[in-house]
C-alpha positions as CSV (number, residue, x, y, z in Angstrom):
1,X,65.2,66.3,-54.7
2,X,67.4,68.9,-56.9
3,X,65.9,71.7,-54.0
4,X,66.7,69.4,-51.1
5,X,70.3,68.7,-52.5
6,X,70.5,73.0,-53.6
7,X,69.7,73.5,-49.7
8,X,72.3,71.5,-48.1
9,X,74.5,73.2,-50.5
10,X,73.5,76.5,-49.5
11,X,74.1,75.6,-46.0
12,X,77.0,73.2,-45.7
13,X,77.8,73.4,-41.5
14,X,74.3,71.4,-41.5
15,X,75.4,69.2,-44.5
16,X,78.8,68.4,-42.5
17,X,76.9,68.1,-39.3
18,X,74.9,65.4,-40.2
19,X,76.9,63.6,-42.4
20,X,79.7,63.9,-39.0
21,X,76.8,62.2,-37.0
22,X,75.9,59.1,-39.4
23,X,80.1,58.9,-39.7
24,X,80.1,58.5,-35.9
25,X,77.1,55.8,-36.2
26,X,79.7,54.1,-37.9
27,X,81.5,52.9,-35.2
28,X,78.9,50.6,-34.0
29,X,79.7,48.3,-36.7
30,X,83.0,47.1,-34.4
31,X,81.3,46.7,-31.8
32,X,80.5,42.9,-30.6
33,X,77.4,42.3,-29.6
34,X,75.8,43.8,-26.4
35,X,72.2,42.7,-24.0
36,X,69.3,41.9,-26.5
37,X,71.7,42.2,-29.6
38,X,73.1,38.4,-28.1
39,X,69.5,37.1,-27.8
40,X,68.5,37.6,-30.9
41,X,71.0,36.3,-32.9
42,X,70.4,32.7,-30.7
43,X,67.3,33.1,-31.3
44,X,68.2,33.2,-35.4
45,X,71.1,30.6,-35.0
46,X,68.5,28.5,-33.5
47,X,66.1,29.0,-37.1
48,X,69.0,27.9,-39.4
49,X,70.3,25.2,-37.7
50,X,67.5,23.6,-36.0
51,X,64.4,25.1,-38.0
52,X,63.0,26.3,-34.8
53,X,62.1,29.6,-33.3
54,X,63.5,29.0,-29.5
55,X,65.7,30.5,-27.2
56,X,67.9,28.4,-24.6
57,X,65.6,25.4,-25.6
58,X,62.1,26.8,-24.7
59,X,60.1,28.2,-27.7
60,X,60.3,32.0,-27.6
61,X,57.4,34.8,-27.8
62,X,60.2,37.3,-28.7
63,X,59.2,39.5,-31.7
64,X,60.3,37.9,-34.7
65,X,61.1,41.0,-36.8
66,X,64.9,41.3,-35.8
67,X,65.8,37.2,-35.4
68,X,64.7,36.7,-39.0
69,X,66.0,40.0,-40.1
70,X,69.3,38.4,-38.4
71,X,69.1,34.3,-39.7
72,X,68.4,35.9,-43.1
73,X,71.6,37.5,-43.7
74,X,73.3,35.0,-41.3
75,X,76.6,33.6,-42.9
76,X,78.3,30.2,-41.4
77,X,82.0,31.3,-42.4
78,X,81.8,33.9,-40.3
79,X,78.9,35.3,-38.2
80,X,80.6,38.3,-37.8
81,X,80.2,39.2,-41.5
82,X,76.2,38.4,-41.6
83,X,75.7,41.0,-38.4
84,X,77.6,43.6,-39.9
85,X,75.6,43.3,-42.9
86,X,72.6,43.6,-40.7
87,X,73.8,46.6,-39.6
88,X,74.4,48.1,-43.0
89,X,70.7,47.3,-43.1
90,X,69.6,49.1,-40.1
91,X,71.3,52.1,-41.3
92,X,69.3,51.8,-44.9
93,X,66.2,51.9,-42.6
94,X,66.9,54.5,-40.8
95,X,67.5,56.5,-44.3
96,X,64.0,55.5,-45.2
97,X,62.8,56.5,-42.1
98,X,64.4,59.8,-42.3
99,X,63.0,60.3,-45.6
100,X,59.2,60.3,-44.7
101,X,60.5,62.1,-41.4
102,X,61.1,64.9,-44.5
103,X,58.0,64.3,-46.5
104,X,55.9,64.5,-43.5
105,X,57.0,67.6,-42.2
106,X,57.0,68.6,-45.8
107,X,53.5,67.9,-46.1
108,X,52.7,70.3,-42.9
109,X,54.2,73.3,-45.2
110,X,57.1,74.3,-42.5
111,X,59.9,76.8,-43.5
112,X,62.6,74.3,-45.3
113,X,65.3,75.6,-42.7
114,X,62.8,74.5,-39.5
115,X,62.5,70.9,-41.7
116,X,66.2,70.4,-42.2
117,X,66.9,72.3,-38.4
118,X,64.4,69.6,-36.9
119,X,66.4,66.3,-39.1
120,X,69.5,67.8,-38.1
121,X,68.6,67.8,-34.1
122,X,67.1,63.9,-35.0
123,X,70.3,62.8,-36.8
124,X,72.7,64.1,-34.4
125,X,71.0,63.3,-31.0
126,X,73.5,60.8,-29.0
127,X,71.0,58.3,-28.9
128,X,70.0,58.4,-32.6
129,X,73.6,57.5,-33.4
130,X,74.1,54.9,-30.8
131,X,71.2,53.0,-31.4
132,X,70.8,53.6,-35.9
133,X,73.2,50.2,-36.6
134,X,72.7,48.1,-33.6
135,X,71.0,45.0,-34.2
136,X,68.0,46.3,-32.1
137,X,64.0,46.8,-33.2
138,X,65.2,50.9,-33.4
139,X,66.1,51.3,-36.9
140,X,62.8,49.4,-38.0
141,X,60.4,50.6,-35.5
142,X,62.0,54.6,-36.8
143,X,61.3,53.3,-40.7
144,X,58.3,52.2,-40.0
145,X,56.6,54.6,-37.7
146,X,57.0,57.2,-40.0
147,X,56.0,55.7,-43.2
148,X,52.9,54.8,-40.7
149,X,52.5,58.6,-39.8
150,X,52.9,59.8,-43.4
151,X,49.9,57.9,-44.4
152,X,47.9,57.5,-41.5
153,X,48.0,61.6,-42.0
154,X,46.5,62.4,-45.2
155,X,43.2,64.3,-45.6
156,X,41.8,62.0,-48.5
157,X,42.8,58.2,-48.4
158,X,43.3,56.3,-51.3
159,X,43.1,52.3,-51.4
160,X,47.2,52.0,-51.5
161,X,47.3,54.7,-48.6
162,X,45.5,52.5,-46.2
163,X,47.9,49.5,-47.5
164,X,50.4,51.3,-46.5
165,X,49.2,52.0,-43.1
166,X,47.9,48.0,-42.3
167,X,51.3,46.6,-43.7
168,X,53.5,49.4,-41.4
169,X,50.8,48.8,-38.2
170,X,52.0,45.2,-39.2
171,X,55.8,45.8,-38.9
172,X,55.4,47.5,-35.8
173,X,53.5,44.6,-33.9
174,X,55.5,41.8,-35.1
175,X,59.2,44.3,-34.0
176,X,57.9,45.5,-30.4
177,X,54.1,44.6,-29.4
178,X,53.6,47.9,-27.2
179,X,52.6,49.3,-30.9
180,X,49.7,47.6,-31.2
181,X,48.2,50.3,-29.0
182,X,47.9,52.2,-32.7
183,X,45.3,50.1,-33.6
184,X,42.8,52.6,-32.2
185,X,43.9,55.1,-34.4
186,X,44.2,52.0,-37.5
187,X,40.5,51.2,-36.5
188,X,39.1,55.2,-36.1
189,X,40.6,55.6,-40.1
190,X,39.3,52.8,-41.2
191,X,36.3,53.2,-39.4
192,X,35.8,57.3,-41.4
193,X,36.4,55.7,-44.7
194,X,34.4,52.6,-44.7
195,X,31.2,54.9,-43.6
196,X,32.3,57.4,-46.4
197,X,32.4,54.4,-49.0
198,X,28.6,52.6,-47.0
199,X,27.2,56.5,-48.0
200,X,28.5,56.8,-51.5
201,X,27.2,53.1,-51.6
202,X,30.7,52.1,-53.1
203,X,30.5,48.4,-51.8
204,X,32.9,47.2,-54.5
205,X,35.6,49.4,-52.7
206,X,34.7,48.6,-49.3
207,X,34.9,44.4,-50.1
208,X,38.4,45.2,-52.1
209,X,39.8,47.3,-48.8
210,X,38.3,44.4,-46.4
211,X,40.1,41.7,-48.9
212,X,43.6,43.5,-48.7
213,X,43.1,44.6,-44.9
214,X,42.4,40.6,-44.3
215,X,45.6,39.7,-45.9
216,X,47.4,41.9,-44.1
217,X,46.7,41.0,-41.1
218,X,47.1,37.4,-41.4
219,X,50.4,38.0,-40.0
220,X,49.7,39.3,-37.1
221,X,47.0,37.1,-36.6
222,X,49.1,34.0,-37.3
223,X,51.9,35.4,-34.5
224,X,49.5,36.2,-31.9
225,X,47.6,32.4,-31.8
226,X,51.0,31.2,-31.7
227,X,51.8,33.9,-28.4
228,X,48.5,32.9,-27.0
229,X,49.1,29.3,-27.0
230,X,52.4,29.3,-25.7
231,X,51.8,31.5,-23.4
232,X,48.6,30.1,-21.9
233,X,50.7,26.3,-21.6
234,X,53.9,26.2,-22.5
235,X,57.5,28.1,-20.0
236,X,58.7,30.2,-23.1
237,X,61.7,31.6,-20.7
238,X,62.1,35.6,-21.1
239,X,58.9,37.0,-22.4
240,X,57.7,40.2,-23.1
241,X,54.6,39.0,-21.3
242,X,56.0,38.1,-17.8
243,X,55.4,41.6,-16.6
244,X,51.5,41.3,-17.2
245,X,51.4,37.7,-16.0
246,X,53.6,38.3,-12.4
247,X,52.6,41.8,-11.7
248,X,49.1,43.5,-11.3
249,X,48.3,46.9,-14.1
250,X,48.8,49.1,-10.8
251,X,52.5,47.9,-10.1
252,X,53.5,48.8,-13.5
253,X,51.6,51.7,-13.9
254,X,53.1,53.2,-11.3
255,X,56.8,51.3,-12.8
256,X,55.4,53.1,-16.6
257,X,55.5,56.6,-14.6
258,X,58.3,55.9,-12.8
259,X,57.7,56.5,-9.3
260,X,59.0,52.9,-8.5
261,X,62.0,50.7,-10.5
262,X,60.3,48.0,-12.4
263,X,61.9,44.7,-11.0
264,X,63.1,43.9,-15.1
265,X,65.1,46.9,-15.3
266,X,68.4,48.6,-12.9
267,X,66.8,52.2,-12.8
268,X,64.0,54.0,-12.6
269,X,62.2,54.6,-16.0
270,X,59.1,56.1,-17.1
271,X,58.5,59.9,-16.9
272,X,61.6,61.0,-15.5
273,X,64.0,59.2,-17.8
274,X,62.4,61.5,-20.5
275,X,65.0,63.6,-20.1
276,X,67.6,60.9,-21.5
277,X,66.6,61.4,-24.6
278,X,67.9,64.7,-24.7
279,X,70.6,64.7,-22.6
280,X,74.0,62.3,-23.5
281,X,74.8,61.3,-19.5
282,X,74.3,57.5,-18.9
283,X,71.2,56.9,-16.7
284,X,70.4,60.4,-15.9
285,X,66.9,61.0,-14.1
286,X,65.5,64.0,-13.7
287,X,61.7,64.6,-12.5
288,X,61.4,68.5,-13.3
289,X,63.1,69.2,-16.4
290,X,61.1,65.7,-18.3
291,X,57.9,66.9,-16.9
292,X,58.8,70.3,-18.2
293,X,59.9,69.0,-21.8
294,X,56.6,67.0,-21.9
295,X,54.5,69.3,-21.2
296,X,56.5,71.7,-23.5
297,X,55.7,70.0,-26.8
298,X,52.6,68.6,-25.6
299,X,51.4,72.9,-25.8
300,X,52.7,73.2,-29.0
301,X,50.4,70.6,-30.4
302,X,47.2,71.5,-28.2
303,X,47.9,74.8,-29.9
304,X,48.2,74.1,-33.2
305,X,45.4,71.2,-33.6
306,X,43.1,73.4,-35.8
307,X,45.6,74.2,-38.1
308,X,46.5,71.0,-39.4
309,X,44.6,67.5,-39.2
310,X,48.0,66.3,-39.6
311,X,49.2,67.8,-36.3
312,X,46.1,65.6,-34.6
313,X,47.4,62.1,-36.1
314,X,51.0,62.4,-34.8
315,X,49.9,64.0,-31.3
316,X,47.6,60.7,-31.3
317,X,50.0,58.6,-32.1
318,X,52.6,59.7,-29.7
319,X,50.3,59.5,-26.7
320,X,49.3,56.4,-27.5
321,X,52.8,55.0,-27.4
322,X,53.4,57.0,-24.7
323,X,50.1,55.5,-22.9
324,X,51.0,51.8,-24.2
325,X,54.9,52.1,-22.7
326,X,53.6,53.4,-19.0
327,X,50.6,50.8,-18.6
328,X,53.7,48.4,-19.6
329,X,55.9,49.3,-17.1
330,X,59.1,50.8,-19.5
331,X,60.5,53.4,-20.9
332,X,63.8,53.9,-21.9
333,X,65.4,57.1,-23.7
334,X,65.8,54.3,-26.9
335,X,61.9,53.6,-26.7
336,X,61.0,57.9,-26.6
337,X,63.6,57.8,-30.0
338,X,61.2,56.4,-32.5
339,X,59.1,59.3,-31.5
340,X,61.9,62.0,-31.5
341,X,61.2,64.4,-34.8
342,X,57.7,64.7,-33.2
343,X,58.7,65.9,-29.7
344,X,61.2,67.9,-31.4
345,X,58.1,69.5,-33.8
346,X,56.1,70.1,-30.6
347,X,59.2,72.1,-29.3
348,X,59.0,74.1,-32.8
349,X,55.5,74.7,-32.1
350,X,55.4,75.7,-29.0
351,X,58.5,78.1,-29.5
352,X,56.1,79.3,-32.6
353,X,53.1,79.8,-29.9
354,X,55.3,82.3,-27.7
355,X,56.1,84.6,-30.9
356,X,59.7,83.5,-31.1
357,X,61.2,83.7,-34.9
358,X,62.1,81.1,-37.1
359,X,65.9,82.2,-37.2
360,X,66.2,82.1,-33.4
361,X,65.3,78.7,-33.5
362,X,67.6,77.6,-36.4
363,X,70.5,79.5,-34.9
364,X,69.8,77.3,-31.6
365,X,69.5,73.7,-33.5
366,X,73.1,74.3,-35.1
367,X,74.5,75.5,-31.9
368,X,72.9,72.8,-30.0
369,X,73.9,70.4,-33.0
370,X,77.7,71.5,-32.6
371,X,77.4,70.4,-29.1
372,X,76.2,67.0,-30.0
373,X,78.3,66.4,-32.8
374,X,81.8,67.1,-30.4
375,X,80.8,64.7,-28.1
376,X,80.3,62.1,-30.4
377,X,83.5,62.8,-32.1
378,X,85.1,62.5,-28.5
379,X,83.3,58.9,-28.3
380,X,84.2,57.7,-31.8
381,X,88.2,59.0,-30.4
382,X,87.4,57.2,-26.9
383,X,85.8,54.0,-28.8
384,X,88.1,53.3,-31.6
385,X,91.1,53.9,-29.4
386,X,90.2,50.5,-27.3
387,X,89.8,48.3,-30.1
C-alpha cells in the first residue's frame, strides 16, 4: 500500500486523471432511472411489499443479484434515497474490483507504471464511468470477475483459494447467467486438484473441499430448479431465456457475431460492436477496426502463454465469455467491460511482442487518458446543465 500510494505521488497527472474519471461517475447518481434500471427495482418493490419475486404479475427468471441488492437498501420515505445508496454501493464494488484488477496484474510481475497505465485506461474509459453507479449487474459482475480471476490463477491452490473461486463463479451466475460458461474452467481446476489430493491419498481434504463446494453451490442449484420449473410451465413475461426458446442456436449465432440484428435489441451487436468499447460515439459499428482489436490482444496472449500460467486462465476466461455472449445472441460494449483490463493487457502484450518500449506505451495511455477524461468532463458540463 505505502508503494502504491508513493507512486501516485510520484506521478500525480495519473492520480488527477483517475480521480477526474470516478468524479465524473458521479453524475450518475442524478440520474432517474433508465431501461433495466426500472425493471429491477419492480421487481424489488414487488419483494417488500408482496413477498414475491415477480414482475408485472408473472413470476420472473430475472437474475436475482441486483433486485435484492435493490429491496435491501430499499427505503419507503423515499425510494429515491434507497437507489442512490445502491449506487454508492456499486461504486464500492467497483473499488474492490479494481483492487484485484491491481493484485492480479501484480502477481504477473509487470512494470508498476504498465499496472497503473493499464487501471488508468480501465478507470477512465467512457463506458467504465457510465455504467460503475448504475443500478446494472456491471459493477458486480467487474467485482467479482476479478476476484474470480485472481484465484482461479494461482499456481498452488489452497482450500480457501478454491472458496473463493465457487462463491465468485456463484455471484456471477445468479447476476447474469451467460457466466456459467466458466464452469469449464471451475470444473478443469477442480478436476487438477482433486487428482493431486486422490494421488497424495489426502481423502480428508478431498471430502472437506466436496463439503464446502456442495454448499456453495446450493445457491445456484436452488435458483436454477426454480428457472427450470417456471420456465418449462409457467409465462414468466421477459426472460433471459426467450431467445433459446423462440429462436434456433444458428439464428443467434449468427445475431452473437453480428452479421444479423437480434430481434431483442435496435442494432447490430456482436463482433462489430467491439469497437464500442473503445470508442465514446453512441452505437458505432465498425467491422474492421473490432476484428483488428480482437485479434490484436488475442496475439499478445498466444504469445506470451509459456510465460505465465496466469496469462492461460484469463485468455480462457475471456473466450469463454466471449463464446457464451455470441452462442447467446448479445453483445454490447457494457457486456466486453467486465473483461476490459484484460483486452487492454493483451494490447500491452502484443505491443511488448513487436519490441515497442514500456515508456512508449505509458506516454500513449496518458495521452489517450487526457482524451477520455475531456470528454467526460464535457458530459458531466452537458449533463448537470439539464438538471
Amino acid at each position: 500500500m505505502g508503494l502504491t500510494i508513493k507512486f501516485l505521488k510520484e506521478n500525480q497527472l495519473i492520480s488527477i486523471l483517475i480521480l477526474l474519471s470516478l468524479i465524473s461517475s458521479l453524475r450518475i447518481l442524478f440520474l432517474p432511472l433508465f431501461g433495466d434500471e426500472i425493471t429491477y427495482s419492480k421487481i424489488a418493490r414487488n419483494i417488500i411489499f408482496f413477498g414475491e419475486y415477480s414482475l408485472n404479475n408473472k413470476p420472473s427468471t430475472i437474475t436475482p443479484s441486483i433486485p435484492i441488492l435493490i429491496a435491501v437498501f430499499y427505503t419507503k420515505f423515499n425510494p429515491i434515497v434507497g437507489f442512490v445508496l445502491v449506487k454508492l454501493v456499486n461504486l464500492l464494488f467497483i473499488v474492490i474490483g479494481l483492487r484485484y484488477v491491481f493484485l492480479f496484474f501484480k502477481k504477473l510481475k509487470l512494470n508498476r507504471e504498465i499496472v497503473w497505465s493499464l487501471i488508468l485506461l480501465t478507470v477512465v474509459n467512457t463506458n467504465f464511468v457510465v455504467w460503475s453507479l448504475k443500478l446494472y449487474p456491471e459493477p458486480l459482475l467487474f467485482c467479482f470477475f476479478w476476484i474470480f480471476i485472481y484465484f482461479v490463477s494461482k499456481i498452488k491452490y489452497r482450500e480457501k483459494d478454491l472458496i473463493f473461486v465457487l462463491l465468485a463463479f456463484m455471484a456471477l451466475v445468479l447476476t447474469r447467467y451467460v457466466y456459467a460458461v466458466l464452469g469449464l474452467l471451475v470444473a478443469y481446476i477442480l478436476f487438477g486438484y482433486f487428482k493431486n489430493l486422490i494421488v497424495n491419498k489426502d481423502y480428508k481434504k478431498v471430502s472437506r473441499i466436496v463439503i464446502l463446494g456442495s454448499l456453495c453451490a446450493l445457491p445456484l442449484l436452488f435458483w436454477f430448479k426454480y428457472i427450470y420449473i417456471l420456465e418449462k410451465d409457467v409465462d414468466t413475461g421477459l426472460s433471459y431465456f426467450t431467445r433459446f426458446k423462440n429462436n434456433e442456436l444458428l439464428y443467434n449465432l449468427k445475431a452473437g457475431i453480428g452479421l444479423i440484428k437480434h430481434e431483442e435489441v435496435g442494432k447490430v451487436n456482436g463482433i462489430p460492436a467491439f469497437i464500442s468499447l473503445f470508442i465514446p460515439i453512441t452505437g458505432i459499428r465498425n467491422w474492421i477496426i473490432s476484428c483488428f482489436l480482437i485479434l490484436t490482444f488475442t496475439t499478445g496472449y498466444l504469445v506470451n502463454l509459456k510465460k505465465h500460467s496466469s496469462f492461460n486462465k484469463l485468455f480462457a476466461a475471456i473466450m469463454l465469455v466471449m463464446t457464451g455472449l455470441v452462442l447467446a445472441g448479445t453483445g454490447f460494449s457494457r457486456y466486453w467491460l467486465i473483461m476490459l483490463p484484460g483486452f487492454l493487457l493483451g494490447f500491452y502484450l502484443f505491443f511488448n511482442y513487436l519490441k515497442l518500449k514500456d515508456s512508449l506505451f505509458v506516454l500513449l495511455a496518458k495521452l489517450i487518458a487526457i482524451i477520455y477524461v475531456i470528454n467526460e468532463l464535457r458530459l458531466d458540463y452537458v449533463v448537470l446543465s439539464k438538471l
